[in-house]
TORKOL-508457 format. One record per residue (C-alpha): residue number from 1; x, y, z; residue in one letter. Coordinates in Angstrom, 1 decimal. Example, Ala and Ser with C-alpha at 12.3 -4.5 7.8 and 13.67 -1.06 7.14 Angstrom:
# residues 2
NODE   nr       X       Y       Z  rest
NODE    1    12.3    -4.5     7.8     a
NODE    2    13.7    -1.1     7.1     s
END
This chain:
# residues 396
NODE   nr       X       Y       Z  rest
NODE    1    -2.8   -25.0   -58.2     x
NODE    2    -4.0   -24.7   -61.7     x
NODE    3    -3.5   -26.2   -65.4     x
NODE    4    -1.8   -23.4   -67.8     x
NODE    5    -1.6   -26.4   -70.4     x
NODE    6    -3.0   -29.0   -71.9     x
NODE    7    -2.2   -31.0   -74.8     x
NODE    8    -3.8   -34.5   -76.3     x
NODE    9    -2.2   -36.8   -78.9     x
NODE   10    -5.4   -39.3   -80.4     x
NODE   11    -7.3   -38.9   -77.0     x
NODE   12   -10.5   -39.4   -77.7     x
NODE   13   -11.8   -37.4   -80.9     x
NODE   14    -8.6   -35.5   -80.8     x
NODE   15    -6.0   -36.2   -83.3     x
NODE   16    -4.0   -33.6   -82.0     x
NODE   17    -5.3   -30.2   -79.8     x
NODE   18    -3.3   -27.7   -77.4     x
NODE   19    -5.3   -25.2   -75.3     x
NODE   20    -3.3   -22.8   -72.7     x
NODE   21    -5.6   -21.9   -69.9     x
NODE   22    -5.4   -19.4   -67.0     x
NODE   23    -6.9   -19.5   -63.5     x
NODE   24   -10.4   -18.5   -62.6     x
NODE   25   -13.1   -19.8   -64.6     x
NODE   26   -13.1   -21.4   -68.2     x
NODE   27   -15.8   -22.5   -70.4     x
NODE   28   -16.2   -25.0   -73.2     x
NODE   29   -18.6   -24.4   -74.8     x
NODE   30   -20.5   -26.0   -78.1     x
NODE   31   -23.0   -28.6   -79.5     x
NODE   32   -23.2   -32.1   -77.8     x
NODE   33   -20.7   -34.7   -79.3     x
NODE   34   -18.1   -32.2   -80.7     x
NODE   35   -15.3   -33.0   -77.8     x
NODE   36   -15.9   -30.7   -74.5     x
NODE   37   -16.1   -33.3   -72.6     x
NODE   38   -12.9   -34.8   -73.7     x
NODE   39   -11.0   -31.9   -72.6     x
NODE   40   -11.9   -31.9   -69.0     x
NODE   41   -12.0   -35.9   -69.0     x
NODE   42    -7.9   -36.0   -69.7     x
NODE   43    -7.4   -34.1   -67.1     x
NODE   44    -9.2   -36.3   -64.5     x
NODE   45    -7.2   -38.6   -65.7     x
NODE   46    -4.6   -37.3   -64.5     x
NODE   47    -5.8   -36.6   -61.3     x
NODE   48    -6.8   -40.3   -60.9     x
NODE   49    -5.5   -42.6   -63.2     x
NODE   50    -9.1   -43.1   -64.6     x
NODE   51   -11.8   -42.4   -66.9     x
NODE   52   -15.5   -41.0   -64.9     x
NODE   53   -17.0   -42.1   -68.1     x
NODE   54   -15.4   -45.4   -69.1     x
NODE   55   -13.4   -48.5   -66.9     x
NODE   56   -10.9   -49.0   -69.5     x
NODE   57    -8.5   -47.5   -71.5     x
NODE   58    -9.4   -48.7   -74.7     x
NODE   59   -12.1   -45.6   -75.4     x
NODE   60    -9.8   -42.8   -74.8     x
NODE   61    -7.6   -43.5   -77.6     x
NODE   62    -8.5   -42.3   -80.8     x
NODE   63    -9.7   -45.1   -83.6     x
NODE   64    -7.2   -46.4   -85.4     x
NODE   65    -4.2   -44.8   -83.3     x
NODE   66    -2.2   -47.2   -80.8     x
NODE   67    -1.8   -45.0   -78.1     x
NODE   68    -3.1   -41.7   -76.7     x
NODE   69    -0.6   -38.9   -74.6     x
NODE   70    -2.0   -36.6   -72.4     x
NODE   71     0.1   -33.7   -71.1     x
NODE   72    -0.4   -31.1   -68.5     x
NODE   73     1.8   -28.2   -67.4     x
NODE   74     1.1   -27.7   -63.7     x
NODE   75     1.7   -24.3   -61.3     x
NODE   76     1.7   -24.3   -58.3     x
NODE   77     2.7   -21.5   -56.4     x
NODE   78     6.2   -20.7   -58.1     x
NODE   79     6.5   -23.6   -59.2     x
NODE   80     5.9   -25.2   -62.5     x
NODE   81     5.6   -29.5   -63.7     x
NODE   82     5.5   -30.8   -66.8     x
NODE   83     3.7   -34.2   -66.6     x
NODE   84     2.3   -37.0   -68.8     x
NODE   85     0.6   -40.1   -69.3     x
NODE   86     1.4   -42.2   -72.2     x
NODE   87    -2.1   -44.5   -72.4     x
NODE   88    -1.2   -48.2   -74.1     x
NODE   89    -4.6   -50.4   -74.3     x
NODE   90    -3.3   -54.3   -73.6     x
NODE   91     0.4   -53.0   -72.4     x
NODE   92     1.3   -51.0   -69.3     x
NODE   93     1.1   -47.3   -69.1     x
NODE   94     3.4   -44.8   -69.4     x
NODE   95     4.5   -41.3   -67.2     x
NODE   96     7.1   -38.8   -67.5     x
NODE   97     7.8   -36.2   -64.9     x
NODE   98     9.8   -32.8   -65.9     x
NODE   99    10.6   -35.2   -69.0     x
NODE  100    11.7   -37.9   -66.9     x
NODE  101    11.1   -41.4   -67.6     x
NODE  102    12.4   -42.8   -64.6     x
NODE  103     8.5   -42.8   -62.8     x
NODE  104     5.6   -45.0   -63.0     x
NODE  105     2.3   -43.9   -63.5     x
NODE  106     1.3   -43.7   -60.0     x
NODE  107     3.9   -41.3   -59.2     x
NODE  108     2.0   -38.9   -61.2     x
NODE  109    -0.8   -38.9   -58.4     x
NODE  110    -0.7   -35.6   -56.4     x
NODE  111     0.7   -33.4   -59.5     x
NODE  112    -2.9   -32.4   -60.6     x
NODE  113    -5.7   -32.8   -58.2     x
NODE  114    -9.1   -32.2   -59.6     x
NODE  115   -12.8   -32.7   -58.4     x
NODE  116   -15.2   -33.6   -61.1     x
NODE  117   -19.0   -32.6   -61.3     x
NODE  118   -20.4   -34.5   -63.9     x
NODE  119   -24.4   -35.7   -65.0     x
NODE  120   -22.8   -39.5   -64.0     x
NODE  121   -22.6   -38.3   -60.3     x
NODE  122   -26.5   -38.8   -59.5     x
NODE  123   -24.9   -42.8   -59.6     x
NODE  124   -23.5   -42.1   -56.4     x
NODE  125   -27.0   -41.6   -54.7     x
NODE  126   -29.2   -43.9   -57.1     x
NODE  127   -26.6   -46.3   -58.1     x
NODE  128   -24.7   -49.1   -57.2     x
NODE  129   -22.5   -49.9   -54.3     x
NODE  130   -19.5   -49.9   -56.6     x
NODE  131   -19.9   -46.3   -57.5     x
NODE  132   -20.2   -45.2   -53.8     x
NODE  133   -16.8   -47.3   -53.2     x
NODE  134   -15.0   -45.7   -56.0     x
NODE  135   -15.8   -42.3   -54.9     x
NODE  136   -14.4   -43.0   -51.3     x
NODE  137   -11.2   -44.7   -52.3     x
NODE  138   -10.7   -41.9   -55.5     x
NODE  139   -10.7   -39.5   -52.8     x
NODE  140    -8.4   -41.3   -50.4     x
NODE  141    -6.0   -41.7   -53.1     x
NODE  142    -6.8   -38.0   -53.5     x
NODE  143    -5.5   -37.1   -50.0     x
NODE  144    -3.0   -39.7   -50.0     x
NODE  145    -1.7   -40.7   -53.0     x
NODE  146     0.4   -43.9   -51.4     x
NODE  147    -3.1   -45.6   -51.3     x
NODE  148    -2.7   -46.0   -54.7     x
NODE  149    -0.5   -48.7   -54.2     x
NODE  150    -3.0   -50.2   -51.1     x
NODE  151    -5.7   -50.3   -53.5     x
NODE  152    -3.5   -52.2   -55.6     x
NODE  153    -2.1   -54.7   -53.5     x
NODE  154    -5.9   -55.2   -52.5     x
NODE  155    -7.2   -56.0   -55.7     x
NODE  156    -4.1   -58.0   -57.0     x
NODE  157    -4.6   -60.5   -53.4     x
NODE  158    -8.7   -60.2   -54.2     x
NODE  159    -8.0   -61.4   -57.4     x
NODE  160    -5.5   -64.6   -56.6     x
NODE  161    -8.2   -65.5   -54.1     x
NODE  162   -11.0   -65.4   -55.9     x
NODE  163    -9.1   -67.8   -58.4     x
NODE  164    -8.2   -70.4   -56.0     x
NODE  165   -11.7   -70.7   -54.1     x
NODE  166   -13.4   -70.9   -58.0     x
NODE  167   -11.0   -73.7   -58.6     x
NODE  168   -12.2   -75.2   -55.1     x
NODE  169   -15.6   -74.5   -55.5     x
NODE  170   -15.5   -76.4   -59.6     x
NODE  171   -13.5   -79.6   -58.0     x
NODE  172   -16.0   -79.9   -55.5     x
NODE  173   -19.0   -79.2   -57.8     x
NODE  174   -17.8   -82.3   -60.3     x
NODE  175   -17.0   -84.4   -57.4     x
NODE  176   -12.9   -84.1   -58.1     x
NODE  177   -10.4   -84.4   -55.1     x
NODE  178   -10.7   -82.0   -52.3     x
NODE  179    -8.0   -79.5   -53.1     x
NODE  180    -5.3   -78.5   -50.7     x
NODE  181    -6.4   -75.2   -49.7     x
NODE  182    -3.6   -74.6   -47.1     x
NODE  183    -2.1   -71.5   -48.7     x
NODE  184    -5.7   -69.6   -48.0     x
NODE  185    -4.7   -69.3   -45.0     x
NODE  186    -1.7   -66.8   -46.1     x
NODE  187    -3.8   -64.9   -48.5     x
NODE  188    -6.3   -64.4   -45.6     x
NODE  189    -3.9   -62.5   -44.1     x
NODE  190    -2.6   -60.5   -47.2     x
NODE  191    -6.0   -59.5   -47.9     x
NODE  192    -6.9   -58.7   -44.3     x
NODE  193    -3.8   -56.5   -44.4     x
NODE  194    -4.5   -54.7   -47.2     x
NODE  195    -7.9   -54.5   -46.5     x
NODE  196    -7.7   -52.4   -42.9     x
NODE  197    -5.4   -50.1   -44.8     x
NODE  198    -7.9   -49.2   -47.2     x
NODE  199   -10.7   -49.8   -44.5     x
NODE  200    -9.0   -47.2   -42.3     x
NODE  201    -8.5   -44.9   -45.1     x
NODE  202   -12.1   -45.1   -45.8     x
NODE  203   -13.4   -44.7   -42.2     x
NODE  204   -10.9   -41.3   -41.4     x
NODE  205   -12.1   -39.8   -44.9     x
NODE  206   -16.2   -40.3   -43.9     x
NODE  207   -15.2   -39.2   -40.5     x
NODE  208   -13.5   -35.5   -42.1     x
NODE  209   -16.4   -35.5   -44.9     x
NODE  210   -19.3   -36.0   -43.0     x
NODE  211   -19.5   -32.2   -41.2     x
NODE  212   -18.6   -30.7   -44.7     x
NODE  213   -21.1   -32.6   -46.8     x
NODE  214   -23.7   -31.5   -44.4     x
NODE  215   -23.0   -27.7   -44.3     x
NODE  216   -23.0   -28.1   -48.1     x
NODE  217   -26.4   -29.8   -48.5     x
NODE  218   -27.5   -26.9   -46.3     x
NODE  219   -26.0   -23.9   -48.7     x
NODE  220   -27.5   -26.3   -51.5     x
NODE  221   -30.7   -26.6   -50.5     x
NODE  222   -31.7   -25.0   -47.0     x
NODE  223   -33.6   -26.7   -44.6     x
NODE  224   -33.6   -29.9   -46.6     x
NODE  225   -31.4   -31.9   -44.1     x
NODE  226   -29.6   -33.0   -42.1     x
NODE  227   -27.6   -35.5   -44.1     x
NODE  228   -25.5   -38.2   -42.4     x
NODE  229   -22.9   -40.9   -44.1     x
NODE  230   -22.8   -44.3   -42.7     x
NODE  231   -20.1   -47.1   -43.7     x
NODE  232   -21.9   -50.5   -44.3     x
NODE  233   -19.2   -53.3   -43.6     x
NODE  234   -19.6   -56.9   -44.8     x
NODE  235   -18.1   -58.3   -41.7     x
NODE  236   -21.2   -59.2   -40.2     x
NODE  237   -20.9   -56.6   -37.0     x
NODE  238   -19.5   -53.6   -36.2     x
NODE  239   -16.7   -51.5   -37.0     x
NODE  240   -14.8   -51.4   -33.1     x
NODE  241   -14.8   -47.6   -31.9     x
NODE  242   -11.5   -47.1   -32.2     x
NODE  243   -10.2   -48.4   -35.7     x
NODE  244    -6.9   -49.1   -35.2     x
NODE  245    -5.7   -50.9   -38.2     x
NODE  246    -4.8   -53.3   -35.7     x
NODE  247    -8.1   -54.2   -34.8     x
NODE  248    -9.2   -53.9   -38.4     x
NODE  249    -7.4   -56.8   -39.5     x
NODE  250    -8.6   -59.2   -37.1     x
NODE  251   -12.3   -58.3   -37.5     x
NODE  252   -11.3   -58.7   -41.4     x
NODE  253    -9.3   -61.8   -40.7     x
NODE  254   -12.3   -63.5   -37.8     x
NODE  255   -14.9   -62.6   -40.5     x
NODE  256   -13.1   -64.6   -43.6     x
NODE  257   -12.4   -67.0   -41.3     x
NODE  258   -16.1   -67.3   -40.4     x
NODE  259   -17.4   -66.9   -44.4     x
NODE  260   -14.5   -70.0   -45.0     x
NODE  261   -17.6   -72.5   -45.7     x
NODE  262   -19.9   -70.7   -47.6     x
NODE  263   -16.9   -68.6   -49.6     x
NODE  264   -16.0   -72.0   -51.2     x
NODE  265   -19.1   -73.2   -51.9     x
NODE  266   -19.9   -69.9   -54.2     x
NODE  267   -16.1   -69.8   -55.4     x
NODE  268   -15.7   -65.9   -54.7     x
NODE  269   -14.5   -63.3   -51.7     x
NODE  270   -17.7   -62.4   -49.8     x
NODE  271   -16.3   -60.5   -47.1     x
NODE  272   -14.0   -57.1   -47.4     x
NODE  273   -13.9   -53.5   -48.4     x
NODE  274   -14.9   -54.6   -52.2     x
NODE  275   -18.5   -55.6   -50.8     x
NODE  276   -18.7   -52.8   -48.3     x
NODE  277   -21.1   -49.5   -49.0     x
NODE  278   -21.4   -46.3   -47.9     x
NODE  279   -25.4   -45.6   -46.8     x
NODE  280   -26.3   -42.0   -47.6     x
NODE  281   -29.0   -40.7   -45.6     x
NODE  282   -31.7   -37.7   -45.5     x
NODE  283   -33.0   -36.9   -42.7     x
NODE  284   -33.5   -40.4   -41.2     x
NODE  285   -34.5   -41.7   -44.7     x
NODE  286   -31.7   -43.4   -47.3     x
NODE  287   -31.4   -41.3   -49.5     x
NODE  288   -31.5   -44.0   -52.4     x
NODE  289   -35.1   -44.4   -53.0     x
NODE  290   -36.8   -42.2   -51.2     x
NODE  291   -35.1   -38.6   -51.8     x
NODE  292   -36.4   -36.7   -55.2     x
NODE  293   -34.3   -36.0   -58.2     x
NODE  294   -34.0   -32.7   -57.0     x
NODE  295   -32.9   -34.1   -53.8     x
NODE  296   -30.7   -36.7   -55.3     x
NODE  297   -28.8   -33.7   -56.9     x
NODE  298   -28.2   -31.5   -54.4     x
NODE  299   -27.0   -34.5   -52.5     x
NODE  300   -24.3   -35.7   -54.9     x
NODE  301   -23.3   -32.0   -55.6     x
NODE  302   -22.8   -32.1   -51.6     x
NODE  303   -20.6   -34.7   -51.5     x
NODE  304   -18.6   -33.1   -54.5     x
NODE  305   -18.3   -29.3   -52.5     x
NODE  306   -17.4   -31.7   -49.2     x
NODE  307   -14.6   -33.2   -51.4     x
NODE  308   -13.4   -29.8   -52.9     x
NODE  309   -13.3   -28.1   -49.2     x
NODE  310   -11.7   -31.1   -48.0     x
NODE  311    -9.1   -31.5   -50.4     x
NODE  312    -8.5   -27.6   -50.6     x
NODE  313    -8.0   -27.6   -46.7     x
NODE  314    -5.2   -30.2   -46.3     x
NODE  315    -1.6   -30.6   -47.5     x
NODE  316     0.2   -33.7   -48.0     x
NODE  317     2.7   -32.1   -45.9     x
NODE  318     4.5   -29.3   -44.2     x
NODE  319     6.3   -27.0   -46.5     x
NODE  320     9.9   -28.4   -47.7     x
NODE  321     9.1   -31.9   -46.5     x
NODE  322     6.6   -34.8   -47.4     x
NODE  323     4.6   -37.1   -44.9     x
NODE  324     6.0   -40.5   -44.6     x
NODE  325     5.4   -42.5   -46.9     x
NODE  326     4.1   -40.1   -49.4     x
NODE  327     6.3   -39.2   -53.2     x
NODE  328     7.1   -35.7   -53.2     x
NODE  329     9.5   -34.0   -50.8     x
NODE  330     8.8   -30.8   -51.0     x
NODE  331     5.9   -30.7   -52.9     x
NODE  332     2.9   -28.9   -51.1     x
NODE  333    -1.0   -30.0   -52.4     x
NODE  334    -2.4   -27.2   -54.1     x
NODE  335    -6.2   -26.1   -54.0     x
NODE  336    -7.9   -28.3   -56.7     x
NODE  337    -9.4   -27.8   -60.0     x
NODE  338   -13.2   -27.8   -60.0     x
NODE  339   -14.9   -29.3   -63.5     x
NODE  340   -18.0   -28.6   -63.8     x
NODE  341   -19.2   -31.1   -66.8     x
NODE  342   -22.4   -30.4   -68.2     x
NODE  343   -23.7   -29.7   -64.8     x
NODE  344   -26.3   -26.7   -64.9     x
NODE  345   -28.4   -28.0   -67.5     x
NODE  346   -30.0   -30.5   -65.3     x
NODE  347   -30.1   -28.0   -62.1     x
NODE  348   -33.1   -25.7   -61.8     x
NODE  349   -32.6   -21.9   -62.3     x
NODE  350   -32.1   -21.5   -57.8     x
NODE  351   -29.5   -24.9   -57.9     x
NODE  352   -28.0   -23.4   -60.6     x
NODE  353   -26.9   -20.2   -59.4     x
NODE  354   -26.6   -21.3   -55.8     x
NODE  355   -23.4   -23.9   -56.9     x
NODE  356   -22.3   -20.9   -59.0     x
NODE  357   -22.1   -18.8   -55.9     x
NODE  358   -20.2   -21.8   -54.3     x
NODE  359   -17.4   -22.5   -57.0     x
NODE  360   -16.7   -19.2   -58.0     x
NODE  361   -13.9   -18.5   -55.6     x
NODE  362   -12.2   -21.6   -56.6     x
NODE  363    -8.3   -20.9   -57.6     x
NODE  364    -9.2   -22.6   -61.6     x
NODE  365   -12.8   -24.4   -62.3     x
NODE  366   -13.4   -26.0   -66.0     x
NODE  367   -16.8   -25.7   -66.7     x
NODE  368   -18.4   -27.3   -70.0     x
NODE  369   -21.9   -26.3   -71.8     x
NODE  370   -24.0   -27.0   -74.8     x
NODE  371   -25.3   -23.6   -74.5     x
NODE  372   -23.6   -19.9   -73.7     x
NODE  373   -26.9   -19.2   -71.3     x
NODE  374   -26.0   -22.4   -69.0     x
NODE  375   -23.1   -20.7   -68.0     x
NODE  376   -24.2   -18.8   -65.1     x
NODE  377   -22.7   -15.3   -65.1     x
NODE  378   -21.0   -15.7   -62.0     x
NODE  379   -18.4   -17.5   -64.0     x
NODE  380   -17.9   -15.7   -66.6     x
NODE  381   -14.3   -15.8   -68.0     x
NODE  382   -12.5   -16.9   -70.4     x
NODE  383   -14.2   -18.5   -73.2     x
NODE  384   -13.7   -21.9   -75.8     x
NODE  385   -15.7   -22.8   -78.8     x
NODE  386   -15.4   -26.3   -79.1     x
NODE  387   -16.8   -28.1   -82.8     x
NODE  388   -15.8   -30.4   -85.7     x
NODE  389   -12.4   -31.1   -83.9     x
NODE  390   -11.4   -27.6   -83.2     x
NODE  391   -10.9   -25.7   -79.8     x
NODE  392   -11.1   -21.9   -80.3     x
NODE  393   -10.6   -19.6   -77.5     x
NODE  394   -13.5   -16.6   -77.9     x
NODE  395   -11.3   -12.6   -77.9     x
NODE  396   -12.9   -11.4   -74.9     x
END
């Protein structure tokens, strides 16, 4: 699968721009500030239905504009989509399929699957919880785009929750009546639902990533690991061997059951994927804390090849049919696009050519610079000058 098109309408810093790419390797390349990012950030969107460099909407369209399109023609194989995302800060989204505008956003998920290296990714050793949970649930959404709608359902049940145990938790701070808090009951079970779905999902994809993050730590930096992924529930004891989603939602349901007390007292969730993490180890070491920057790299450039290899390996189904479940008859999941985003200026000269070695073979990898000389030779192809607004391909 590759891009052959993109086109922005006040995205970003782009009032309008339209660049037609091939497969292989591509490079944008110009001063910091002008745009490159842009470029590569619409079409993660795409791929994800979010920003790796903002939560919201609201940046990505242009000042003073109301809305921002993105568009993307899409091949794969023989095969050829036209699709689009109409971004609306403050009102819902917009998608078109083929010109359609019978589809919701999600259905977009699965057209245009990319995986994103970016300077933000050292968060996912060094950072927060929250950015190790939205890497695993991006790329379960990734594999199976009807999580989309899981991840949903979760958050929308989080959210009435949350709302009635504040409204407990403020009555019975200011000495009101004891509210009636029957119906938590109910949305225990919603959320316990929801939340072995997206549990499971998480569990099966640490399960398949775990071998190929550690062969790619090795080809990354040899002899530096081995480097194992742990899930870190909030239940309060562990996952059961088998997983069964079954068994999933009664640890999820015992354990709110169990946080009841103390939940109303603070007036928020404390048990559920939302306050899960994933631990990343080095050698018997988190990696958080105690591996080097140069360590910490290689590390989230590992989980980004595991991604890539994963995601290039499976199909959402067999050819002429979809899985259950999934949008898409028909539709086979192409290899994805790799964008590299300001990436080898912060590797060292052997890091730098070692994930060149590694991406080249990719079917279509994006790759944006400040500089010509940090693009490593081995990706050498077709070439963009991006500055003061303008994207000009370079006559080869």
């Amino acid at each position: 699968m590759h891009v052959s098109h993109l086109s922005l309408a006040d995205f970003r810093s782009y009032a309008r721009v339209e660049v037609a790419l091939d497969p292989g390797a591509t490079a944008f390349v110009g001063p910091n500030g002008q745009g490159k990012t842009n470029l590569v950030e619409a079409i993660g969107y795409l791929a994800t239905l979010g920003s790796h460099r903002v939560s919201s909407d609201a940046p990505l369209v242009r000042m003073g504009a109301e809305r921002a399109i993105i568009r993307a023609a899409v091949v794969q194989g023989e095969r050829q989509q036209l699709v689009e995302l109409e971004l609306n800060p403050g009102r819902a989204n917009r998608a078109r399929i083929n010109r359609s505008s019978q589809v919701k956003p999600r259905d977009v998920l699965g057209i245009v699957r990319s995986v994103l290296f970016a300077p933000e990714d050292l968060a996912l050793v060094k950072g927060d919880p929250g950015e190790r949970r939205r890497f695993l649930d991006e790329l379960i959404t990734a594999r199976s785009p009807r999580m989309a709608g899981v991840r949903s359902d979760y958050d929308r049940v989080l959210k009435q929750r949350n709302t009635l145990l504040k409204s407990a938790a403020m009555a019975r701070r200011h000495g009101g009546r004891s509210m009636d808090l029957s119906t938590l009951d109910v949305w225990d079970q919603h959320l316990a639902r929801a939340g072995a779905e997206l549990l499971a999902g998480r569990l099966d994809l640490i399960a398949a990533l775990q071998p190929l993050a550690d062969k790619a730590y090795e080809q990354l930096a040899p002899g530096g690991g081995p480097l194992a992924l742990e899930y870190r529930g909030s239940t309060g004891e562990g996952l059961p061997a088998v997983n069964t989603r079954e068994e999933l939602y009664e640890l999820l349901l015992g354990a709110l059951a169990e946080a009841r007390k103390q939940e109303i007292e603070r007036g928020v969730t404390l048990v559920g994927p939302h306050r899960d993490d994933l631990l990343l180890k080095l050698g018997r070491l988190p990696a958080k804390g105690y591996a080097s920057h140069g360590e910490s790299w290689s590390y989230a450039l590992a989980l980004r090849l595991a991604s890539y290899d994963l995601l290039r390996a499976e199909h959402l189904g067999p050819e002429g049919s979809a899985p259950e479940g999934e949008p898409g008859g028909g539709r086979r999941a192409g290899e994805p696009v790799l964008v590299l985003d300001d990436v080898f200026a912060e590797l060292d000269e052997r890091r730098r050519e070692r994930l060149a070695e590694l991406v080249a073979p990719a079917e279509q990898v994006l790759v944006t610079a400040a500089v010509e000389d940090d693009v490593p030779g081995l990706l050498a192809g077709a070439r963009f000058v991006v500055a003061d607004g303008a994207v000009e391909k370079v006559a080869s």
